[in-house]
Backbone as a ProteinNet text record, in pm:
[ID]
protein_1_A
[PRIMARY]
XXXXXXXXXXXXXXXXXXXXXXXXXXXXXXXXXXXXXXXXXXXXXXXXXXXXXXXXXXXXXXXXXXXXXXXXXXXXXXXXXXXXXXXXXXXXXXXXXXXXXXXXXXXXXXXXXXXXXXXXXXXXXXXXXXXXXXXXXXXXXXXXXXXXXXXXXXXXXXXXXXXXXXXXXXXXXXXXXXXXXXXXXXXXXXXXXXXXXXXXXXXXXXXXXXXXXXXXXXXXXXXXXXXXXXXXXXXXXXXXXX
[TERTIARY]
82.7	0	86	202.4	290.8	332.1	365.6	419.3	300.3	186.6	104	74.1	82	57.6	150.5	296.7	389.7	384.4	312.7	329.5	241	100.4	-5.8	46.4	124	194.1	256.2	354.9	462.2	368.4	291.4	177.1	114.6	24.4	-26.9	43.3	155.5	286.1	280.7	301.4	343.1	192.4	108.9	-16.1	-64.4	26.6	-23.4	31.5	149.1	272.3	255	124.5	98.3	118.4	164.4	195.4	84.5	28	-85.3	-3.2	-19	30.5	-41.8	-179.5	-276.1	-274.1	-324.9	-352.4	-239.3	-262.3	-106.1	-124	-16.4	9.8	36.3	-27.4	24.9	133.3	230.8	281.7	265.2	330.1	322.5	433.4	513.3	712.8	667.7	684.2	673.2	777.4	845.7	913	885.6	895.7	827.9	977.7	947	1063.9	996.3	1005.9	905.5	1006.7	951.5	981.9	871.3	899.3	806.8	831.3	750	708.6	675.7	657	650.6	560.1	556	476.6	466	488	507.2	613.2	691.6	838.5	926.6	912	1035.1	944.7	996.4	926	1037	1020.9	1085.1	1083.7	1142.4	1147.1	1232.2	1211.7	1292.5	1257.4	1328	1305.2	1255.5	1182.3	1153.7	1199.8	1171.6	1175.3	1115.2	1042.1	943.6	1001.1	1034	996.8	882.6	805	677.5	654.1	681	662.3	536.4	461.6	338.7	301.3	309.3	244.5	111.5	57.1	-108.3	-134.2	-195.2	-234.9	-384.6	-443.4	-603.8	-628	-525.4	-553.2	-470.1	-362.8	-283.6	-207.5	-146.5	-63.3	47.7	165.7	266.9	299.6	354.6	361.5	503.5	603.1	714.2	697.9	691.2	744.2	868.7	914.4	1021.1	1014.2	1021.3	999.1	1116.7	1133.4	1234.9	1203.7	1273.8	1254.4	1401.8	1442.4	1567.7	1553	1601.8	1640.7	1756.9	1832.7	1968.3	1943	2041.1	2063.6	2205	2239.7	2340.3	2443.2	2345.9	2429.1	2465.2	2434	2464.1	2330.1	2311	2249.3	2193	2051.1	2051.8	1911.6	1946.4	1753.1	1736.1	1623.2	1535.8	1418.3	1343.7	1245.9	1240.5	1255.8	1207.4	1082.8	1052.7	915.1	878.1	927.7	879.7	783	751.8	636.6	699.2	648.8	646.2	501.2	402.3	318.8	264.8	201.3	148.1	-11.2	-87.5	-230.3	-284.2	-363.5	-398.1	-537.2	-636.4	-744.5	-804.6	-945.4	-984.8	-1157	-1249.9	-1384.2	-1441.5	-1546.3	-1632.8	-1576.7	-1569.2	-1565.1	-1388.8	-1358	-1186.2	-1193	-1283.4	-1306.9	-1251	-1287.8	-1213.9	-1043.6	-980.9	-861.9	-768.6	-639.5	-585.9	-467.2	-364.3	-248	-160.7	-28.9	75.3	131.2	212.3	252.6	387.7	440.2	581.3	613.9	580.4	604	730.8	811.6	941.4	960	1030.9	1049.3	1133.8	1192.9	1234.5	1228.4	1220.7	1194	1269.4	1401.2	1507.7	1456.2	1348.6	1271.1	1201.6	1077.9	1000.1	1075	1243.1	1285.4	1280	1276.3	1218.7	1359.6	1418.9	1510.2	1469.9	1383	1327.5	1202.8	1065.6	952.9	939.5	945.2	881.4	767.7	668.2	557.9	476.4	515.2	431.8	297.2	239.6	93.8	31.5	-71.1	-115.3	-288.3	-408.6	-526.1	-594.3	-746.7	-841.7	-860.2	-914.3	-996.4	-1129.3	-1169.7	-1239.2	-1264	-1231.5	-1257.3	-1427.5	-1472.5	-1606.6	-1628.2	-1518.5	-1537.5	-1393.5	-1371.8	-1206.7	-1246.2	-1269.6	-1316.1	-1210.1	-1182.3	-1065.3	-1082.5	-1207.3	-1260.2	-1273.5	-1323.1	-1360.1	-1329	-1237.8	-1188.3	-1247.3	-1240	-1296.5	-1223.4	-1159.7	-1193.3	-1142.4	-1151.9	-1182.3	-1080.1	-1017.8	-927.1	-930.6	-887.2	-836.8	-683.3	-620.7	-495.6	-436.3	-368.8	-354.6	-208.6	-115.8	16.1	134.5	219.8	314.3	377.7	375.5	480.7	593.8	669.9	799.5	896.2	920	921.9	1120.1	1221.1	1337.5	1360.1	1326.8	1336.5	1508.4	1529.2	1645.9	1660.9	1553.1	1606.4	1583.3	1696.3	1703.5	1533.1	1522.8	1386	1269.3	1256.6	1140.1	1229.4	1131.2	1157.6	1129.6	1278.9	1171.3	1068.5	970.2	813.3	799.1	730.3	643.3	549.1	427	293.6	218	122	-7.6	-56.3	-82.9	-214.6	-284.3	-375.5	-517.2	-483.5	-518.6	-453.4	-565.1	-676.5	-803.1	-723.2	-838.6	-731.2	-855.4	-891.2	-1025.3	-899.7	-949.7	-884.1	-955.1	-983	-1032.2	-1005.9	-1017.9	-954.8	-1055.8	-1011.7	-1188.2	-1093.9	-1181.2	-1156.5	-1253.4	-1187	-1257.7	-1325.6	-1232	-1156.7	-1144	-1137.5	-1072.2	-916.8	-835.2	-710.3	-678.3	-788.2	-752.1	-840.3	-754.4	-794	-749.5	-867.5	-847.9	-806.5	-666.4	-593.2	-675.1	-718.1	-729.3	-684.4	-581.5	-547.3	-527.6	-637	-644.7	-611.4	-509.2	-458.3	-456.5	-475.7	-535.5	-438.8	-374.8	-268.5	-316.8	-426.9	-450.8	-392	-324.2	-298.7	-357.9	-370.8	-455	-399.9	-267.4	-229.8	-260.1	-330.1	-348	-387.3	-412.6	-529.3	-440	-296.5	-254	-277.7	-278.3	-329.8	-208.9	-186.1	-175.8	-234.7	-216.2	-335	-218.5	-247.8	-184.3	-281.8	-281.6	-368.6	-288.9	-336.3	-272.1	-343.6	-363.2	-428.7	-381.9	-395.7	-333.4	-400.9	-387.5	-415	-306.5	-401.6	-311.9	-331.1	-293.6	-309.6	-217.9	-279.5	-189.7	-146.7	-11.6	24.6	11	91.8	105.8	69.2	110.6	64.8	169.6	335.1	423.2	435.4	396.1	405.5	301.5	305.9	160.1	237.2	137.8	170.1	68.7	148.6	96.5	132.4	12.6	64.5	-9	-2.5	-2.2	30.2	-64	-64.6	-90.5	13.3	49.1	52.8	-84.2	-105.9	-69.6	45.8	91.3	83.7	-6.8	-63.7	-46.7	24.8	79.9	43.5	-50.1	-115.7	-14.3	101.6	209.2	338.9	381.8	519.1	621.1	712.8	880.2	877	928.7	856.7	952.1	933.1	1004.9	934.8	837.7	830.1	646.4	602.3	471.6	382.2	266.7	155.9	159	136.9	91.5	218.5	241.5	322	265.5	264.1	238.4	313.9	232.4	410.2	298.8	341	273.3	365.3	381.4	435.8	383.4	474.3	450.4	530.7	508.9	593.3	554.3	663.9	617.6	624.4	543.9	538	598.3	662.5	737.2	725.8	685.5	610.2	731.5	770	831.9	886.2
-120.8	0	125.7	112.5	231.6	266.1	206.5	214.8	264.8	211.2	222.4	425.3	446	565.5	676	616.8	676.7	741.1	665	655	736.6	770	840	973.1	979.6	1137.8	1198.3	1115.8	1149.9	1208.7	1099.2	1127.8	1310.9	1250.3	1424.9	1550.2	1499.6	1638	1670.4	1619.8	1560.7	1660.3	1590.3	1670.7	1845.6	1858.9	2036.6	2091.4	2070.9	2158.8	2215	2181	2247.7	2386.1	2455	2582.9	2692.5	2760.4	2843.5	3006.8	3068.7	3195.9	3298	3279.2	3399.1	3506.9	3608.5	3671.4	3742.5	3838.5	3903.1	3849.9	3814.2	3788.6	3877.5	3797.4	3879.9	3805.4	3877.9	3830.8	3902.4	3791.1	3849.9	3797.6	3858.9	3870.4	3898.6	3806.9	3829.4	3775.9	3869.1	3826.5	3865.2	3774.2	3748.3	3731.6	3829.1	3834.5	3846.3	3764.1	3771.8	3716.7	3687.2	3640.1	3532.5	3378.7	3301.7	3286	3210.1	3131.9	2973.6	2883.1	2691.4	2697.6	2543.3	2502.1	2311	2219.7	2062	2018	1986.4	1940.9	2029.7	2124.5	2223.7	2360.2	2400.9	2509.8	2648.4	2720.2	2820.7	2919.3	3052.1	3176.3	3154.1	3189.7	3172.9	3307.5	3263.5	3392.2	3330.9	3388.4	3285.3	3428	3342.6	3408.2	3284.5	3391	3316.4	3426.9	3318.1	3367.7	3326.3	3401.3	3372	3447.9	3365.9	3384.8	3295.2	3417.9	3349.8	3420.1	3344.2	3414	3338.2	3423.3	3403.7	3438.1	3350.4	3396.3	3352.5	3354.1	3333.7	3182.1	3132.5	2965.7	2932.2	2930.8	2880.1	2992.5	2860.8	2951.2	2872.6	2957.4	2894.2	2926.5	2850.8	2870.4	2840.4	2963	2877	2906.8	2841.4	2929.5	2841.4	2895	2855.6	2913	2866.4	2852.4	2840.6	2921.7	2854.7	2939	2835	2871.3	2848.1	2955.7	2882.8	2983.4	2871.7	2924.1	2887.2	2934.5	2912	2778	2727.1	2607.8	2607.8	2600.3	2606.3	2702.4	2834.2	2982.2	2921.5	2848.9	2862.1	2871.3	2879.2	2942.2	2763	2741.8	2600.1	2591.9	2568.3	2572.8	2448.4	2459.5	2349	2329.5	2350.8	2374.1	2420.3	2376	2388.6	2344	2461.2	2385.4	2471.2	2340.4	2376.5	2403.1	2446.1	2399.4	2456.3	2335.7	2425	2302.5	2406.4	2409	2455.3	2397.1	2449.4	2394.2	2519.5	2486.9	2519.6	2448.9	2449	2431.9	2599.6	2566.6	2508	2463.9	2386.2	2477.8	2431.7	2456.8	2559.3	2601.9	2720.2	2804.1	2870.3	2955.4	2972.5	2863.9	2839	2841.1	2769.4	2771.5	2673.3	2538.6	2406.9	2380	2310	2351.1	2190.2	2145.8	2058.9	2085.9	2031.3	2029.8	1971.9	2006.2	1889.3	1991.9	1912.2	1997.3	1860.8	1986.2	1916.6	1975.6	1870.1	1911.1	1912.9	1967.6	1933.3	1963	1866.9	1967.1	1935.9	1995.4	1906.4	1982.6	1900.3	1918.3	1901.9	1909.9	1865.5	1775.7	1898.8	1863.4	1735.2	1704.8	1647.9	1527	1500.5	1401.7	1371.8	1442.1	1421.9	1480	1379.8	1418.3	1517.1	1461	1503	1455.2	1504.2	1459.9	1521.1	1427.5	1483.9	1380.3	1478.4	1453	1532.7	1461.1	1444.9	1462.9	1533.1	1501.8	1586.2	1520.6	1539.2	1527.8	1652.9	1600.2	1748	1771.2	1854.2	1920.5	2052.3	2146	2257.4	2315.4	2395.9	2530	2676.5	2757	2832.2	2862.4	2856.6	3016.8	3090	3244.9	3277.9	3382.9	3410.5	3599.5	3666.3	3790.8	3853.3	3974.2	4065.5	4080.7	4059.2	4035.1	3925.8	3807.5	3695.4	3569.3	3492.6	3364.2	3274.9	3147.4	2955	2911.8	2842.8	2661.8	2570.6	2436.8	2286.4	2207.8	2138.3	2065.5	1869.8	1806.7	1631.2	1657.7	1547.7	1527.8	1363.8	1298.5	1167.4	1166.5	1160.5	1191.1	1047.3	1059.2	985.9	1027.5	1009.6	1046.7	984.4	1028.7	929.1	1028.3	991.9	1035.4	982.9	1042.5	970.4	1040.3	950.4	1007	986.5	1057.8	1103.9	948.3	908.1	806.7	682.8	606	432.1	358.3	407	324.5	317.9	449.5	452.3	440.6	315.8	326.1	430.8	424.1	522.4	480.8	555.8	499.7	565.5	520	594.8	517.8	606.4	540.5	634.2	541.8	664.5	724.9	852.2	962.4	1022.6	1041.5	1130.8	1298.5	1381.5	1541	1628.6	1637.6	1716.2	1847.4	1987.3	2079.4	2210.8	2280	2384.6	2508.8	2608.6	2773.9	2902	2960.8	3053	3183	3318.7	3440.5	3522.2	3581.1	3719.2	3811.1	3931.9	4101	4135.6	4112.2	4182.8	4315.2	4397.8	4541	4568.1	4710.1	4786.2	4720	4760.5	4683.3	4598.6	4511.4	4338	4235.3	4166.8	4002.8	3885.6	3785.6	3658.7	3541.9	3468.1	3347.4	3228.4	3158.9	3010.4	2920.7	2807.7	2700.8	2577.4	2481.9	2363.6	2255.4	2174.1	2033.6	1922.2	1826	1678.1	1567.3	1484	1386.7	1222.9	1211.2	1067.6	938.2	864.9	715.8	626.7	581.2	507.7	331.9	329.7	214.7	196.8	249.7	266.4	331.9	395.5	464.1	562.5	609.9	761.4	831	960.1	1108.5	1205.9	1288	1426.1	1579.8	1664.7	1749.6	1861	1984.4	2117.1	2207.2	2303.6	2419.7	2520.9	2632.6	2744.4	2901.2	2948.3	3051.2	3221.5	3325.2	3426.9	3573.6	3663.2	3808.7	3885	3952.4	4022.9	4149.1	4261.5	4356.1	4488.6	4542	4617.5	4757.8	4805.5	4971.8	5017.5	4951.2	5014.5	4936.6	4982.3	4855	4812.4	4823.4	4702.5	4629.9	4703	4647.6	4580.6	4493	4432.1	4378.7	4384.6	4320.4	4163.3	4087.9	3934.7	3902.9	3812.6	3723.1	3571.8	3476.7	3358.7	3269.8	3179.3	3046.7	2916.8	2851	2740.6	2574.7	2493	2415	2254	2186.2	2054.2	1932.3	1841.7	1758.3	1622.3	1539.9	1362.7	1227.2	1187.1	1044.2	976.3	948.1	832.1	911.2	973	1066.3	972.9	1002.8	908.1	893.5	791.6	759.3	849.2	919.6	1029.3	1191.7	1190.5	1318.4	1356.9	1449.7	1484.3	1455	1463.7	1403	1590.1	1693.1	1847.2	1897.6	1990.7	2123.4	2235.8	2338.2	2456.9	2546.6	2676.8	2808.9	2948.7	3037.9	3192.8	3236.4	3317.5	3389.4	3536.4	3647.9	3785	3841.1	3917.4	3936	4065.6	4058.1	4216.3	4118.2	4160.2	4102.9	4229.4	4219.2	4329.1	4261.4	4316.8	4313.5	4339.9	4301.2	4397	4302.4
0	0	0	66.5	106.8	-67.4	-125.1	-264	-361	-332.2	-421.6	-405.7	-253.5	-207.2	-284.9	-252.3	-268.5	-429.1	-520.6	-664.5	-700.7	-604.3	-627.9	-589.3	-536.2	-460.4	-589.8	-634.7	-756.2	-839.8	-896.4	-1016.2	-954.6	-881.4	-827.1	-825.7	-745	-777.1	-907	-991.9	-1114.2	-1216.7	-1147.5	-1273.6	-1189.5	-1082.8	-1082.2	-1066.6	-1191.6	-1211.5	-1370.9	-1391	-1543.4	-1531.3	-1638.8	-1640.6	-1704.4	-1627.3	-1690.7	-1729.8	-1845.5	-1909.4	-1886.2	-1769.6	-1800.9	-1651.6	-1671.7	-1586.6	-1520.9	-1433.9	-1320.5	-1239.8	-1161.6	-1041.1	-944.8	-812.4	-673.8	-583.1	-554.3	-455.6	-274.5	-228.1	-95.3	-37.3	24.8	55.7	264.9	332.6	447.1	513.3	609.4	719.2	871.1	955.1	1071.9	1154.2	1252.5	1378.6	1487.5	1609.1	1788.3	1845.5	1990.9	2043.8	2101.9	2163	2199.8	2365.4	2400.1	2517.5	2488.3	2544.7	2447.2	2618.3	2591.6	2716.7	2669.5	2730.1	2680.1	2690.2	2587.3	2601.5	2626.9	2622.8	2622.8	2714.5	2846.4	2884.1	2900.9	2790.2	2832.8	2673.4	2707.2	2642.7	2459.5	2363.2	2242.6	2182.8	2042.2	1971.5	1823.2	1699.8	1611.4	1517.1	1395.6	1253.8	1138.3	1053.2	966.4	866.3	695.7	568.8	516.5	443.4	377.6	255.9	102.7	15.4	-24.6	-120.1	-197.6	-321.6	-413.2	-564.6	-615.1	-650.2	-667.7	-830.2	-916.5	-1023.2	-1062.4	-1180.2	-1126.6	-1168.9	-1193.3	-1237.1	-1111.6	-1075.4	-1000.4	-834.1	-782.5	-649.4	-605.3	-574.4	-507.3	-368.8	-244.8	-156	-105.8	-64.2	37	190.4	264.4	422.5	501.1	595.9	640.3	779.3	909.8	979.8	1137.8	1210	1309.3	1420.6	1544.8	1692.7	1737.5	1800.2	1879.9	2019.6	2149.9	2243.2	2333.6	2422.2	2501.4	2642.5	2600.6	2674.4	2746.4	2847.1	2883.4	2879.2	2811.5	2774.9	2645.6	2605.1	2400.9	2341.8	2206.9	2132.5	2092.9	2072.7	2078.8	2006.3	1848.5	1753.2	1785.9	1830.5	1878.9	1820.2	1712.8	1582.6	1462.3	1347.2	1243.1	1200.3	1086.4	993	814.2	776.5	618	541.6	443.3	336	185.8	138	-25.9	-77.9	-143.2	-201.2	-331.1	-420.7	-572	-568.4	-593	-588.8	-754.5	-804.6	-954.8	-938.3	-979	-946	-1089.4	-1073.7	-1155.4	-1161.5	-1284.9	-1231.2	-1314.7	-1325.4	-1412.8	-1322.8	-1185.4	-1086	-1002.2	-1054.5	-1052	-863.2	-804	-665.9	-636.7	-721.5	-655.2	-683.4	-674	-655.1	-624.5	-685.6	-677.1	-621.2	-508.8	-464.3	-429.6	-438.3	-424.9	-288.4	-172.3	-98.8	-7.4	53.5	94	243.9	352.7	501.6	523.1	597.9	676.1	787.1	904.3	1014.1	1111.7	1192.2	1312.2	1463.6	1559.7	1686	1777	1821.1	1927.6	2015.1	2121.7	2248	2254.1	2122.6	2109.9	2064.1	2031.7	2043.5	1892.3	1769.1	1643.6	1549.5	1501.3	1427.9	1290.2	1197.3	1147.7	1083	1015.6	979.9	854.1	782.3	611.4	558.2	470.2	475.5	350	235	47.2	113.1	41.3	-5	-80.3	-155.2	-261.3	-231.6	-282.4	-246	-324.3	-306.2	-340.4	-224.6	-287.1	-182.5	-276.2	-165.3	-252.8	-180.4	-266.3	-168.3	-134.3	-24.3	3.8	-43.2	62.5	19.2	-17.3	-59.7	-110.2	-132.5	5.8	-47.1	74.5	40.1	108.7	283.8	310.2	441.9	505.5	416.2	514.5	390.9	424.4	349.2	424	338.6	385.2	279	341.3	266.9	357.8	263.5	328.1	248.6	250.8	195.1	249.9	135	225.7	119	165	93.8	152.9	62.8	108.8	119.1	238.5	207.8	271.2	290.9	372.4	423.1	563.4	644.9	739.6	719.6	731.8	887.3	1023.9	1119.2	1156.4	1137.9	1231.4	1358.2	1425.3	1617.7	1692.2	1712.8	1812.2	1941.3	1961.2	2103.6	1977.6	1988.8	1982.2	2020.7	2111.8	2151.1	2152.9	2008.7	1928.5	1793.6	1756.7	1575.5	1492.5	1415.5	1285.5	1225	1161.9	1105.4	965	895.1	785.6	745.5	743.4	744.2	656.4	593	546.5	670.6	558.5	674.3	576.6	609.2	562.1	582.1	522.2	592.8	532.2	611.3	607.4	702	612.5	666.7	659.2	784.3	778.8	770.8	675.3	718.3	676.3	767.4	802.3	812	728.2	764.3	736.6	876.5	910.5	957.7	904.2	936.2	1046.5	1150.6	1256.4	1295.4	1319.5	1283.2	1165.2	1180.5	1058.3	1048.2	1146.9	1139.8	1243.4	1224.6	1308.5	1262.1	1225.2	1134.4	1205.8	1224.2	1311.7	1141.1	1189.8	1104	1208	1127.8	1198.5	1093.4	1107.7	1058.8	1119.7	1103.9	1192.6	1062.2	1138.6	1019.2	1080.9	1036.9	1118.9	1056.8	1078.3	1044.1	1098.9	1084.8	1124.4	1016.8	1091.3	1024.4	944	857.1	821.7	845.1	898.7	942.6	1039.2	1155.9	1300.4	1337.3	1460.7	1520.5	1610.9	1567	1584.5	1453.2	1575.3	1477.5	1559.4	1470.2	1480.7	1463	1486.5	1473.9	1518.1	1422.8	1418.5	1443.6	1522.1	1511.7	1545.9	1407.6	1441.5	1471.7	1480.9	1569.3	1573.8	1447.3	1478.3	1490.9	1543.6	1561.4	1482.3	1347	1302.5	1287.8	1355.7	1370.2	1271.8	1155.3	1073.2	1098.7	1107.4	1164.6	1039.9	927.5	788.6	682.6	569.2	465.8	444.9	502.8	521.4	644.1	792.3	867.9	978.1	1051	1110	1251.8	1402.1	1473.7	1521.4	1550.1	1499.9	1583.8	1673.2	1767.8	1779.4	1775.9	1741.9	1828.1	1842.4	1886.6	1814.8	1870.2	1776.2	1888.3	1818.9	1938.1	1843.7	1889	1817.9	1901.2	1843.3	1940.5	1894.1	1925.1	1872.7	1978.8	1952.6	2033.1	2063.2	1978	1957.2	1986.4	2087.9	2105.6	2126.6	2105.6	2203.9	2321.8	2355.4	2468.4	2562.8	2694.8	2782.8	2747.3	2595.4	2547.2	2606	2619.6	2606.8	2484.5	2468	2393	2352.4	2418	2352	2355.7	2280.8	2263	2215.4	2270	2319.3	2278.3	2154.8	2163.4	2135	2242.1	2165.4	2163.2	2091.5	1996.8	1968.8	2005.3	1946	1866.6	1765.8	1676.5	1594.2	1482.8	1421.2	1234.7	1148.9	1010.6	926.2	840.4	762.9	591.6	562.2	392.3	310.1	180.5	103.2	-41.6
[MASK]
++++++++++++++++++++++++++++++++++++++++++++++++++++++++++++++++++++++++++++++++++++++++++++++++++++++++++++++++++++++++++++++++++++++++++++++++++++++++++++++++++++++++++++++++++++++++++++++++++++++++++++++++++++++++++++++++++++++++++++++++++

């Protein structure tokens, strides 16, 4: 099954990388500097930085972000989190609402005992609203994920998962907008799940700059064994456009 999966990923990657010639594009160039707080495996103060590139055209979208946490251990300087993505969305449809994607997890966790986690997948979505005030959509994706853990006495794994995914963006305020991104990672070999939720306040000073603060809730049924089941991080920060 793992192979058969694996082959359906390639293929999918593979068919929404068609190249569409029409329309302008938007981009959006974000960098993210805060400081955090964690709470689970790791309790204590860091500092993060996020890149976030995205180009938008009216058939298609690309996505990079890049992701990191580091905080001091012993008076050294000690990253203890990463997290990837690269994504290509190819909409489809009379209304160009529904939408096909290939996407690419990466990450790693010191604390949580996680050398690193990468994680293909490939699936549909459709967007509900897509208006300057208030966004929806709904997504599934069928991916593999493949886990190498730091202690000897959890195996490495890779298993199917299912990756249903709700997101949400509302204009509260004139200048304050609620982010919700909830992602679900259940097994289909077994009866662990994972589950991401992310959670942000974005508050705009200018039209390059925004203050953003964020919660980020990571939750694993099946941890290493010595590690916590939740992890916990808020995060305040400043977003800088350009």
């Amino acid at each position: 099954m793992k192979k058969v999966v694996v082959l359906l990923l390639l293929l999918g990657v593979a068919f929404t990388t068609e190249v569409r010639a029409e329309s302008d594009e938007e981009w959006v160039r974000r960098i993210t500097a805060g400081i955090s707080t964690s709470g689970g495996n790791t309790e204590q103060g860091s500092g993060n930085a996020e890149l976030f590139i995205n180009r938008k055209r009216e058939d298609d979208e690309a996505l990079f972000r890049w992701t990191a946490y580091a905080g001091t251990s012993d008076s050294k300087l000690d990253s203890k989190k990463f997290y990837g993505l690269l994504r290509y969305d190819n909409k489809f449809g009379e209304e160009r609402n529904w939408y096909q994607f290939g996407k690419f997890e990466g990450m790693q966790d010191v604390f949580a005992d996680i050398n690193y986690r990468l994680t293909p997948g490939y699936g549909v979505g459709r967007w509900f609203y897509d208006e300057d005030d208030y966004k929806l959509k709904t997504e599934i994706a069928i991916g593999y994920q493949y886990t190498d853990y730091r202690n000897p006495a959890k195996k490495d794994e890779g298993e199917v998962v299912l990756i249903p995914r709700l997101y949400l963006e509302k204009q509260l305020l004139e200048n304050l907008r609620l982010i919700e991104d909830l992602t679900l990672y259940p097994s289909l070999e077994g009866g662990a799940f994972r589950l991401r939720n992310e959670t942000s306040l974005v508050s705009k000073m200018s039209d390059q700059m925004s203050w953003k603060l964020t919660y980020v809730d990571d939750y694993n049924s099946d941890p290493s064994p010595g590690t916590k089941k939740n992890d916990y991080t808020i995060t305040a920060g400043v977003d800088y456009n350009f």
